[in-house]
VEXBATOR-200129 format. One record per residue: x, y, z of N, C-alpha, C, O in turn. Coordinates in steps of 0.05 Angstrom, whole numbers, plus 32768, in hexadecimal, padded with zeros to 4 digits. Example, Ala and Ser with C-alpha at 12.3 -4.5 7.8 and 13.67 -1.06 7.14 Angstrom:
<rs>
81087F8E809C80F67FA6809C81087FBE809C811D7FBE80A9
81017FD3808E81117FEB808F81028001809D810C801780A1
</rs>
This chain:
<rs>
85EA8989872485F989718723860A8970870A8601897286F3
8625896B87128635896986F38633895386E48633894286F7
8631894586CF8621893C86C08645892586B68654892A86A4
8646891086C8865D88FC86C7865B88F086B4864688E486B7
866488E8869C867188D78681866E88B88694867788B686AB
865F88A18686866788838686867E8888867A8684889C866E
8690886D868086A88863868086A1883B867F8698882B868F
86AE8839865C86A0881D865C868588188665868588048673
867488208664864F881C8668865288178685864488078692
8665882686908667881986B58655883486B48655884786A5
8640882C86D5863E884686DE8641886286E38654885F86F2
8640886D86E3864A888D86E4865688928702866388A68706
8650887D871A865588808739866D8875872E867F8885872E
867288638726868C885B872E86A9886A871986C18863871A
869E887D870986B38887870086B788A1871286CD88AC870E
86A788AD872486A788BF873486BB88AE874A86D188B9874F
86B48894875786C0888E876E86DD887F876186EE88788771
86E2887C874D8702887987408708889B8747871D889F8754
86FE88A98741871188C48747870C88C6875E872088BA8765
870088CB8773870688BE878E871B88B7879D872A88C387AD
871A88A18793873188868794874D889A8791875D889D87A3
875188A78777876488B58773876F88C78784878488C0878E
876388E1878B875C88F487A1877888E587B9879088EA87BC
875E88CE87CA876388C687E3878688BC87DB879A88C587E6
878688AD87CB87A8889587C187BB88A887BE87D288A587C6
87AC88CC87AA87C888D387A887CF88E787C187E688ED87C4
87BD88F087D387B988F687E787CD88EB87F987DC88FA8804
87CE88CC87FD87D888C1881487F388B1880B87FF88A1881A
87FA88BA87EC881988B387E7882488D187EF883A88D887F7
881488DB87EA882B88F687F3882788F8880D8834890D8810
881D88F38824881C88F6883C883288E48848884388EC8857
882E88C9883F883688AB884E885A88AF8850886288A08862
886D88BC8844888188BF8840888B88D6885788A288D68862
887A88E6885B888288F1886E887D88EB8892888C88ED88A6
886988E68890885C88D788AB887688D188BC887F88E188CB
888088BA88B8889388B688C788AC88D088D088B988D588E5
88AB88D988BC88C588F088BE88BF890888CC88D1891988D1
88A1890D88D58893892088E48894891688F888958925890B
8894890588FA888688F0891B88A388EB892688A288E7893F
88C188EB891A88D688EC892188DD8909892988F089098938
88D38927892288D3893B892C88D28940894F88E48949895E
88BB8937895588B9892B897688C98925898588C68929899D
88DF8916897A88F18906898788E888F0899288EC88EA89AA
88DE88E4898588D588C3898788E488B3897788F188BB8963
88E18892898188F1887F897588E9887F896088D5888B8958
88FA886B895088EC885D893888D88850893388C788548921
88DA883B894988B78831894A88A188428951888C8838894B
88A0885B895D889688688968888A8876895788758881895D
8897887B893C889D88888928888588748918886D887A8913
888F886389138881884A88FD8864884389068852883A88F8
8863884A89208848883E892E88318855892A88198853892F
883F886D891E8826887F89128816887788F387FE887A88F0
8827886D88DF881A885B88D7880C884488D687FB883C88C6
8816883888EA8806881988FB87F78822890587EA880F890C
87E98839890F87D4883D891B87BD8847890387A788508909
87C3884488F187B6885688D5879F883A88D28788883488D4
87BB882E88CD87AD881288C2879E87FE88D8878F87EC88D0
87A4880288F7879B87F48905877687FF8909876187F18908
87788817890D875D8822890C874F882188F88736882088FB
8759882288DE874E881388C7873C87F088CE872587E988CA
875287E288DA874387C888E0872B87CB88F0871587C588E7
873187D7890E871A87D08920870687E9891586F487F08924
870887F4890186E8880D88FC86DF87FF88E586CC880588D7
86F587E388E386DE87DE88C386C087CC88CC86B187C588B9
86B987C588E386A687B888E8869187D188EC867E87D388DE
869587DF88FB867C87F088FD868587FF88E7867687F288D9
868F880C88DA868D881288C08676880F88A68669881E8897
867887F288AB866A87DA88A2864A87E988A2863D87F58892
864787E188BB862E87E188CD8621880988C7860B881288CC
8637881688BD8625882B88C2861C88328899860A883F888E
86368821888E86228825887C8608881E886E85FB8829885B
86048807887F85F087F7887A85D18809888685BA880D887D
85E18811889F85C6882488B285C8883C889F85B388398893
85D48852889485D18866888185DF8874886B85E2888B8865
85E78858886185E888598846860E8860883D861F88708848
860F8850882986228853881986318874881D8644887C882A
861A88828808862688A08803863388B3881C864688C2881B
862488AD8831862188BC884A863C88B4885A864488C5886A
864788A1885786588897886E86718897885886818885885C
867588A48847868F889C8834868E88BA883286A488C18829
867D88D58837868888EE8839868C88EE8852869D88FF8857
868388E18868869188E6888386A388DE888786B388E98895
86A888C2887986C988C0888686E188C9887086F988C58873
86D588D4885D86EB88EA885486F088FE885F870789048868
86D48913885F86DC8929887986EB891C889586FB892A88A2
86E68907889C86F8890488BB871588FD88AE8726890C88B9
871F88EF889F873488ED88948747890F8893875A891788A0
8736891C887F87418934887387498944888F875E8952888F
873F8942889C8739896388B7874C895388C38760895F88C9
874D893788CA875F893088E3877A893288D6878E893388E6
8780893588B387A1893288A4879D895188AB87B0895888BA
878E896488A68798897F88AC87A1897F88C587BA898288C7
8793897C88D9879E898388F487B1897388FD87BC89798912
87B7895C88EF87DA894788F987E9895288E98800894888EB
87E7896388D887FD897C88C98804899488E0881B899D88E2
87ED899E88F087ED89A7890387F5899E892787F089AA893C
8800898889238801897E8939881E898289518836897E894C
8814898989648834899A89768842897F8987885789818994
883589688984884D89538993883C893D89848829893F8974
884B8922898E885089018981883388FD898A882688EE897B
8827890689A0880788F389B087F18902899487E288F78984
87F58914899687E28926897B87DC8914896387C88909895B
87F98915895987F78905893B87F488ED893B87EE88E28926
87F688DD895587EC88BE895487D388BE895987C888AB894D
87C788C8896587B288D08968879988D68952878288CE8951
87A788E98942879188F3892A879F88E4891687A688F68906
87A588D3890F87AF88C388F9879888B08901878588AC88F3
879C88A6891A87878883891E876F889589118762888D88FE
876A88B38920874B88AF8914874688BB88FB873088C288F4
876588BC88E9875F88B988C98759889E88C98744889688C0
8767889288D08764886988C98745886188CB873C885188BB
8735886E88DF871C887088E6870A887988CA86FE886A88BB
870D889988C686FF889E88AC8705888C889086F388858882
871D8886888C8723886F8878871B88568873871C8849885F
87128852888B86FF883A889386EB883F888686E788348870
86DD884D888F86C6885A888686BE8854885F86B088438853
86CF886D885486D78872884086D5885A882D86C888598818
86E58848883786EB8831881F86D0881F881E86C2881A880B
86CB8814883E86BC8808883A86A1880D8829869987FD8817
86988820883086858835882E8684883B8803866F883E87F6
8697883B87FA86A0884587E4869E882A87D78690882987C3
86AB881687DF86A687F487CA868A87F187CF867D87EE87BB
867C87F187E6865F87E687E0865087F787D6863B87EC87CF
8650881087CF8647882087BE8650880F87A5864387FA87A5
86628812879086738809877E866387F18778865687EE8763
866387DD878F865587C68784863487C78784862587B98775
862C87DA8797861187DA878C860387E5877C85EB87E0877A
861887FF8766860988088755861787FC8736861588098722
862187E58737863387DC8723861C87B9871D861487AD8730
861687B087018607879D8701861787918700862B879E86F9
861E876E8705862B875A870F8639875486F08651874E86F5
8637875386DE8643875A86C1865A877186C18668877986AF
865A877986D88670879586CC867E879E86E6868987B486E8
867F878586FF8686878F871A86A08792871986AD87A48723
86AE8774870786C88779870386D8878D86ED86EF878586E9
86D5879986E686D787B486DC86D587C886E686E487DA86E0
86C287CB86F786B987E1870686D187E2871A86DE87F7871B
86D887CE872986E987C5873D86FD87D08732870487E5873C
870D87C5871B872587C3870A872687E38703873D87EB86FE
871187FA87008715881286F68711882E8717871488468717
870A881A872F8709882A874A871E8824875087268838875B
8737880D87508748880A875B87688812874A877F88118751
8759881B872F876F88298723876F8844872687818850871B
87598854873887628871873F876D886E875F877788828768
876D885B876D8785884F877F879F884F877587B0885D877F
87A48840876087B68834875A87C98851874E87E088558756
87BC8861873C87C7887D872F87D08887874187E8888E8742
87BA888C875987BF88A2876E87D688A1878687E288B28794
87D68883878587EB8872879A8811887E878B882588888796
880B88778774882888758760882D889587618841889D876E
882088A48758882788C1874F882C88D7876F883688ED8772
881E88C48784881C88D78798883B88D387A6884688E787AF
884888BD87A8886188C187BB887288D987AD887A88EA87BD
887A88DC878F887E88E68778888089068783889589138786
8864890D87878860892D878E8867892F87AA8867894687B3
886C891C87BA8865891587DC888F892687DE8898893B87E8
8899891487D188AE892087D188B5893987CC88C6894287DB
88AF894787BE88AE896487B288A0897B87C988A9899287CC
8884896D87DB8875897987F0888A897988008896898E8800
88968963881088A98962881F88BD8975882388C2897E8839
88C9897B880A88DF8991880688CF89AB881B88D889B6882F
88BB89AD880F88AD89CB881888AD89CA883B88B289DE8849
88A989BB884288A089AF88598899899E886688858994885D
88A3899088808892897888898879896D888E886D8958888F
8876898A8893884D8984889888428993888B883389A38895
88498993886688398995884A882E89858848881689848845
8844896D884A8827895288348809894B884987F6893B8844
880B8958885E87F28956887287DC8962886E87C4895C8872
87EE8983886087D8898F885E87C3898B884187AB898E8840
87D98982882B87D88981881287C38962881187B2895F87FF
87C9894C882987B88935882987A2893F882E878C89368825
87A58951883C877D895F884B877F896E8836876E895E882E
8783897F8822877C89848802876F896887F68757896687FB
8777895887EC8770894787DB875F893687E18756892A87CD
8755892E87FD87408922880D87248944880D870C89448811
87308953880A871D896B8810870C896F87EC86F7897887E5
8722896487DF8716896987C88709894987BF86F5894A87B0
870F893587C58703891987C786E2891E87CE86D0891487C1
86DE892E87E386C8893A87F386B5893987E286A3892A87DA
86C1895687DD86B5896487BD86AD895187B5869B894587C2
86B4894987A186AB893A878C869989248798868B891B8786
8695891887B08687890287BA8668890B87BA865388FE87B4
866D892987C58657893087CF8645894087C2862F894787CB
8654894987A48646895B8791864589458773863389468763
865889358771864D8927875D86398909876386238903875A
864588FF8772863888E2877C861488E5876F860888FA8776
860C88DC876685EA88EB876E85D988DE878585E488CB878E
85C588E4878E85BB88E187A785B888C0879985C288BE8783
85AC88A887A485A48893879D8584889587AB857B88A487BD
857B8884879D8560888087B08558887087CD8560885A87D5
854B887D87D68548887287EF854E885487F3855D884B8805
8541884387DE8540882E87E38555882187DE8559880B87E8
856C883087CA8586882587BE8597882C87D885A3881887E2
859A884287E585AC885187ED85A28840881285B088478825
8591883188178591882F883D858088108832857088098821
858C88068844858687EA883C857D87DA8857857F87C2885A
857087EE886E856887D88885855587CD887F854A87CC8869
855087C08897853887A0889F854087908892855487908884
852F87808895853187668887854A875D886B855887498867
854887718860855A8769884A856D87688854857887528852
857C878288658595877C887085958769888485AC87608888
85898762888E858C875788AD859A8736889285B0872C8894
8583872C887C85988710887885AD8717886B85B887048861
85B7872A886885D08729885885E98739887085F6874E886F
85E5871C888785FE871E8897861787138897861B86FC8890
862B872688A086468715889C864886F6889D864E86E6888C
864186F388B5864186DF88C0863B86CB88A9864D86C0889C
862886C888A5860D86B1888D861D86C0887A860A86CC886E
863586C9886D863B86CE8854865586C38853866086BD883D
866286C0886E867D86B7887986738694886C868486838867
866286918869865D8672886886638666884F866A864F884C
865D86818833866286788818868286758812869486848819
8684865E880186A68658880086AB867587EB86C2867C87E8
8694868487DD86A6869087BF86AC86AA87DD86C486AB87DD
86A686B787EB86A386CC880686C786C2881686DA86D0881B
86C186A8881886DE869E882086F886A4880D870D86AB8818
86F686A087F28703869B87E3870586C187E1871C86C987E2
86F986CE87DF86FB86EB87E1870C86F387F3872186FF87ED
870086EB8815871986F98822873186F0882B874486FC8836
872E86D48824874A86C0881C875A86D2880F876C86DC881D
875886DD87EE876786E587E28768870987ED877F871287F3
8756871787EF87598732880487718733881C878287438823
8769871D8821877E8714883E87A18717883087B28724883D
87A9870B881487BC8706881587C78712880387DF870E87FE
87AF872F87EF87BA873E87E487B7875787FB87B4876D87F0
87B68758881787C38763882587E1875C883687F2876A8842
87DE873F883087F5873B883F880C87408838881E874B8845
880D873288178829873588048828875587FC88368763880A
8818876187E88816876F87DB8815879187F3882887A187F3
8807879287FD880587AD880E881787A58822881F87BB8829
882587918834883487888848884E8778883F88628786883C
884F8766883C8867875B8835887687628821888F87658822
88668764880A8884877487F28883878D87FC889B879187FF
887487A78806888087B8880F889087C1881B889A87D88817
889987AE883088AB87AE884E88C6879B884188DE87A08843
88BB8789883488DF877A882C88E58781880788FA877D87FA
88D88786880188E4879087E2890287A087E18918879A87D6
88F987BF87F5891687CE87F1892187C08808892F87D18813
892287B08812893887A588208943878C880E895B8786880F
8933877F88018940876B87F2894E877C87D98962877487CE
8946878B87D5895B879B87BD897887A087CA898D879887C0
897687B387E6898787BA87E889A887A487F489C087A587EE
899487908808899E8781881789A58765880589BC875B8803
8993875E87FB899B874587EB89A3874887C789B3873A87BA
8994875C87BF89A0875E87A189BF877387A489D187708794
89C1878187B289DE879C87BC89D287A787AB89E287B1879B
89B487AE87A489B587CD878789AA87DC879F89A187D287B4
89AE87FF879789A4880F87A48986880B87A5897787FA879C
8981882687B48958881C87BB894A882B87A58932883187A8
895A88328788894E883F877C893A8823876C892388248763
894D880C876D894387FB875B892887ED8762891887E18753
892787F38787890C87EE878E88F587FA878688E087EF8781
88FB8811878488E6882B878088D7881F875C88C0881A8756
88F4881F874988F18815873088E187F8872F88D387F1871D
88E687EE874188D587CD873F88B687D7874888A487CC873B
88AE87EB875C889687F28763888387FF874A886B87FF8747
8899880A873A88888816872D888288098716886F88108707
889887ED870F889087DC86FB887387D686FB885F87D986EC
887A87CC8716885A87BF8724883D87CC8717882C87C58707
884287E08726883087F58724882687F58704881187EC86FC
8838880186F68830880186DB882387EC86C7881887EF86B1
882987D486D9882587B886CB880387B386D387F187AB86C4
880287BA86F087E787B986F787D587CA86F287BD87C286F0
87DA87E586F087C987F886DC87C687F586C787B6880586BD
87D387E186B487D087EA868E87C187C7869387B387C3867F
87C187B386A487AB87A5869F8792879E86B38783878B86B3
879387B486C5877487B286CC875F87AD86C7874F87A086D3
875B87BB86AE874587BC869E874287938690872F8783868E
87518792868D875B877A8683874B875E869D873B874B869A
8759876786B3874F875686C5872D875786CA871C874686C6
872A877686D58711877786D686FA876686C186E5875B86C9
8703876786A686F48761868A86F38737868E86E18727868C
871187358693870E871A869D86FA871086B186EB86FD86AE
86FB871D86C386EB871586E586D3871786D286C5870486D6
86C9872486C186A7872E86BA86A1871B86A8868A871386AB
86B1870D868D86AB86FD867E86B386E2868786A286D18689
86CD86DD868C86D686C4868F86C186B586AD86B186A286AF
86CC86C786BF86C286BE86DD86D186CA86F186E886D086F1
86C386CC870286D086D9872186EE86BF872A870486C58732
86E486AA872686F6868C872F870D8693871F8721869D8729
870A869087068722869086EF873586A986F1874D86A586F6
872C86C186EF873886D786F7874386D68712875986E18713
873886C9872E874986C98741875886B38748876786B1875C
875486A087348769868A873C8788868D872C879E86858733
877F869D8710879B86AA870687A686C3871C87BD86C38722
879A86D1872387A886E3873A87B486DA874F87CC86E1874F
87AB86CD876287BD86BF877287D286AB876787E886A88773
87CC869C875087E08689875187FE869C873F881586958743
87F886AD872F880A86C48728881B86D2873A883286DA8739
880186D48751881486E68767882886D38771883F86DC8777
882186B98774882F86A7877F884A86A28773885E869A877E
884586A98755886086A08744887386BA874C888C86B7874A
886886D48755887286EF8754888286DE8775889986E3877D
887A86D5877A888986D5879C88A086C1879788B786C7879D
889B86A8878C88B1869E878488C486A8876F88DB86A0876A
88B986B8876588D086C8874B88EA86DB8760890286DF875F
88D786E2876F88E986F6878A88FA86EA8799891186F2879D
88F086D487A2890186BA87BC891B86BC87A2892A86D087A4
891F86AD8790893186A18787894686C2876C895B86C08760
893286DC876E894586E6875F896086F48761896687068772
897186EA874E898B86E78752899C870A874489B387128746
89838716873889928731872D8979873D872E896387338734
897F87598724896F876C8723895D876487058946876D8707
8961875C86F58951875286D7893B874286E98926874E86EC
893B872986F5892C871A86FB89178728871688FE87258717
8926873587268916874A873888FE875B872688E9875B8733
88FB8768870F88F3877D870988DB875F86F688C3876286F2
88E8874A86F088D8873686DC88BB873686F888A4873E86F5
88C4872D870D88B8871F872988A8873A873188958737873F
88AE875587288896876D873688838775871B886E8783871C
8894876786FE887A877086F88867875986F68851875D86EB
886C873D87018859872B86FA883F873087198827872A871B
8855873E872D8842874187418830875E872F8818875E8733
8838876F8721881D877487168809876B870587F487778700
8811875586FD8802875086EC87EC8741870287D487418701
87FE8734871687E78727872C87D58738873A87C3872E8747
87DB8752873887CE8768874687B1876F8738879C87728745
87B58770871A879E876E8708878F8760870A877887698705
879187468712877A8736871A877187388735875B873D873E
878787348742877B87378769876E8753876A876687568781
87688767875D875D877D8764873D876C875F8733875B876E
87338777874587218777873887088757874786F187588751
87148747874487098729874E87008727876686E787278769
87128726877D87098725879B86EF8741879F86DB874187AD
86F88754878E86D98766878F86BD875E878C86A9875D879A
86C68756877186AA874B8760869F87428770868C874D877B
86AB87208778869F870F87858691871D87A18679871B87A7
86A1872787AD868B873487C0866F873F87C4865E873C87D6
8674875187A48660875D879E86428744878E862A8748878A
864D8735878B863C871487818635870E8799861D870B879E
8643870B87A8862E86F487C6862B870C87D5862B870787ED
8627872B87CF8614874087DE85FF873E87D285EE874887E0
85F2873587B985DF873287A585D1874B87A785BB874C87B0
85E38766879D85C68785879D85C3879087B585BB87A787B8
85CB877687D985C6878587EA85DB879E87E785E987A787D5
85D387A6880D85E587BB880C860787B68817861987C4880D
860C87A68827861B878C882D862C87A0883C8641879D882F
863387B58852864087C58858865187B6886C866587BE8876
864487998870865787888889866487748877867C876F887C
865987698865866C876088538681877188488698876F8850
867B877F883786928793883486AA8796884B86C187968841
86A88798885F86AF87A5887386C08789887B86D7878E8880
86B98769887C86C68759888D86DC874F887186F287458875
86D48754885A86E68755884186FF876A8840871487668835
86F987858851871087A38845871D8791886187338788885B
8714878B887D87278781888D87408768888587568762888D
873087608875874587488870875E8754886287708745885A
875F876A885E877C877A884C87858782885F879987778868
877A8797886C878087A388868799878F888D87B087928883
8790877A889F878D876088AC87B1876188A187C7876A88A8
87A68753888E87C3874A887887D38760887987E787578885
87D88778887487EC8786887487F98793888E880F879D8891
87E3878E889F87F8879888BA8807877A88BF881D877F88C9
8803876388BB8813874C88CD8824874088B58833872D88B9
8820874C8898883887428881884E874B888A8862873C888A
8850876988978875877188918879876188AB888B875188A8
886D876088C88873875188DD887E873588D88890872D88E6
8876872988C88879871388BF888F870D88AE889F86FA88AF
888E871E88A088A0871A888D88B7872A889588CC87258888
88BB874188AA88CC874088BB88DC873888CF88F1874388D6
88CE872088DA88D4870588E888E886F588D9890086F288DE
88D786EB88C388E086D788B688FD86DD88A8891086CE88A6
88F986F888A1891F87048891892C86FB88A4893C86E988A0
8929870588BF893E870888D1894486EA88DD895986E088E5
892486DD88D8893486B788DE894286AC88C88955869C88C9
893786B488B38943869B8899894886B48882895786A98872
894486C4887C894E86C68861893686DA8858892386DA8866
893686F0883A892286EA8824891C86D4881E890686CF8827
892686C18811890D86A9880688FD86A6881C88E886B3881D
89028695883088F68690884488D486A1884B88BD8697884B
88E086C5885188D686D4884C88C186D7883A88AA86D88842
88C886D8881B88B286DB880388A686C58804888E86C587FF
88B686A6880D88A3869088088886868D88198875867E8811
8884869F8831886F86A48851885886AD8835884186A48832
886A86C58820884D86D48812883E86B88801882786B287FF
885B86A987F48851869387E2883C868487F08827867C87E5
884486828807882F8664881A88128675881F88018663881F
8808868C882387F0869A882C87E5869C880F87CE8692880D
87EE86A787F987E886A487DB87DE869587D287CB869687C3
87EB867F87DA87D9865A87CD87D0865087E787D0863887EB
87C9865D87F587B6864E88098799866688008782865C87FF
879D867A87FC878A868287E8877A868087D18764868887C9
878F867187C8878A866387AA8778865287AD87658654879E
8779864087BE876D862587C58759862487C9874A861287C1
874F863E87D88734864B87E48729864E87C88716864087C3
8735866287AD872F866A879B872386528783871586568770
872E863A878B87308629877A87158613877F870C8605876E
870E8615879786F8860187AA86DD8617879F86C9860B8795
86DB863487A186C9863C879D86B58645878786BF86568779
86A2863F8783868E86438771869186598760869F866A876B
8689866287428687867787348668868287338651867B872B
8676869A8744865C86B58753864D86C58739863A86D3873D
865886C0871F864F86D6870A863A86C88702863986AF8700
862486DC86FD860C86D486F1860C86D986D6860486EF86CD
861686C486C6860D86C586A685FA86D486AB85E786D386BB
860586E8869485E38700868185DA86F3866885EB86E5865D
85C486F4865C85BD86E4864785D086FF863685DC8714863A
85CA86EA861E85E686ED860385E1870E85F585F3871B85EA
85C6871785F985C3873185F085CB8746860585CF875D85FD
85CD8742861E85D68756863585EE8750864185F8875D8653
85FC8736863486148732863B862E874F863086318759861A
863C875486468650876F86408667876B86258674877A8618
8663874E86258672874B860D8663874C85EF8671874985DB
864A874E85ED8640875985D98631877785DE861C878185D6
8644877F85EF8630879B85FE864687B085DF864287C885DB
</rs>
């Protein structure tokens, strides 16, 4: 066993599943750019074209419930190398694929292993992380997302040149090597850590967890940092650059990566907040930030105020990561919570397939503002949730508190 470095007194699992995280993100920016342009090889429409990634994410939704359910029946470790291997083998062979039914086909059942994967991978995360350090832990798994997401379109372009069905093969590389590392560094857990049936699991059901407002206030805000953030600024950003500001789409690309950078250099930041201040405080500044980020958009009049409005949406990014985690990991209390987890990753899901619909609607009735204002109205109806609910962190007495750690 290779012998993993702590990172900030976090666990040693979760600096393994940040590189992980990395792997899969930069994996699927260099894939995601081509997808459509392969799937147009066939001679299929555009939607026809687009609906191979709608199927990624749709089988993502309906596998996150039994997902749930199987990690609970055998364990964390076990079901996050399987649905990498099903991920990896099905991107090789949709690199390999001789017509349009193939690659829609073995994409859903990447969406399937991804299912798997994430869920499988946060309740790990939260169960080997003590409730002092979830938001950090969160804030340092979702920044080898965040690296791997930014740097991968980057190389995705460069694969492309070589060929259309490189970044497929090169995604089944980097999920192959994700593998690796899951299955040679992870260390075994103990029986009793790693499988959590009877009784214990049976009370810690969705259902009876659906009932706590701080569980609400979680996938309230999950819900709507899928809707704006993975769905709606994705789908109308380079169109509001191009269509409503007249700058080319380079300036979109430049506002993405503002983002980006803004929310990687304060993760750490957020996470440290969610752990000292409170899960509440940390997520009621995230949503209501994001909220300012959507009105900064409705009303901006140049490209200065555009790039002001993407990086405050990162700064809202820093908190909405790290917070809606934690809290989860607080009302799972140590269980294994693979259905909680699981009715929490749907609520993103959820949110990002019906944001661009939506907010594709709405351009074509009324406008951008109109448009960004749909993200504003789901944001603070989040908030509200955020603001009604209880603080989940369990003060540590003053000598085990992380701030005198």
């Amino acid at each position: 066993m290779v012998r993993v470095p702590k990172v900030g007194g976090l666990p040693r699992e979760v600096s393994v599943l940040a590189a992980i995280a990395f792997c899969v993100a930069l994996g699927f920016g260099i894939v995601i750019p081509a997808i459509p342009l392969f799937a147009r090889t066939f001679g299929v429409s555009a939607f026809a074209a687009s609906a191979v990634i709608s199927v990624f994410a749709a089988m993502r939704l309906v596998s996150s419930p039994p997902a749930g359910w199987l990690v609970n029946r055998f364990g964390a470790r076990i079901i996050m190398s399987t649905g990498l291997a099903i991920v990896a083998v099905s991107s090789l062979f949709a690199g390999l694929a001789t017509d349009y039914g193939q690659l829609l086909v073995l994409r859903g059942i990447g969406g399937t292993g991804s299912a798997m994967f994430t869920i499988s991978a946060t309740a790990l995360l939260l169960r080997v992380t003590e409730p002092e350090y979830r938001g950090r832990a969160s804030g340092l798994f979702q920044a080898g997302f965040l690296i791997g997401g930014v740097v991968g379109p980057a190389v995705g372009g460069l694969v492309i040149g070589i060929s259309i069905r490189a970044p497929f093969f090169v995604y089944a590389g980097t999920l192959f090597a994700a593998f690796i590392v899951a299955v040679s560094l992870l260390p075994r857990l103990a029986k009793t850590e790693e499988l959590n049936t009877g009784e214990d699991a049976d009370r810690l059901s969705f259902l009876a967890t659906l009932k706590l407002p701080a569980y609400q206030a979680a996938l309230g805000a999950n819900f709507a940092n899928g809707f704006v953030f993975f769905g709606l600024r994705s789908s109308l950003v380079p169109l509001f650059v191009v269509e409503g500001l007249r700058q080319g789409p380079g300036l979109a690309g430049a506002g993405f990566v503002v983002a980006a950078v803004v929310q990687a250099g304060l993760l750490t930041f957020g996470g440290r907040t969610a752990d000292r201040r409170g899960r509440r405080p940390a997520l009621v500044v995230g949503l209501a930030v994001g909220s300012l980020s959507l009105l900064l958009l409705a009303v901006a009049p140049n490209s200065w105020l555009f790039l002001v409005a993407m990086a405050v949406a990162g700064f809202s990014g820093a908190f909405l990561g790290p917070s809606p985690t934690a809290i989860v990991g607080d009302v799972a209390r140590g269980h294994h919570g693979g259905s909680v987890v699981a009715g929490f990753q749907m609520m993103s899901d959820f949110g990002s397939i019906i944001g661009p619909l939506v907010g594709g609607l709405l351009l074509d009735l009324s406008g951008f503002p109109v448009a960004f204002a749909a993200g504003m109205a789901i944001s603070l109806m989040a908030l509200g949730l955020a603001i009604r609910m209880p603080e989940t962190l369990v003060r540590q007495p003053a000598e085990k508190s992380p701030d005198n750690a």
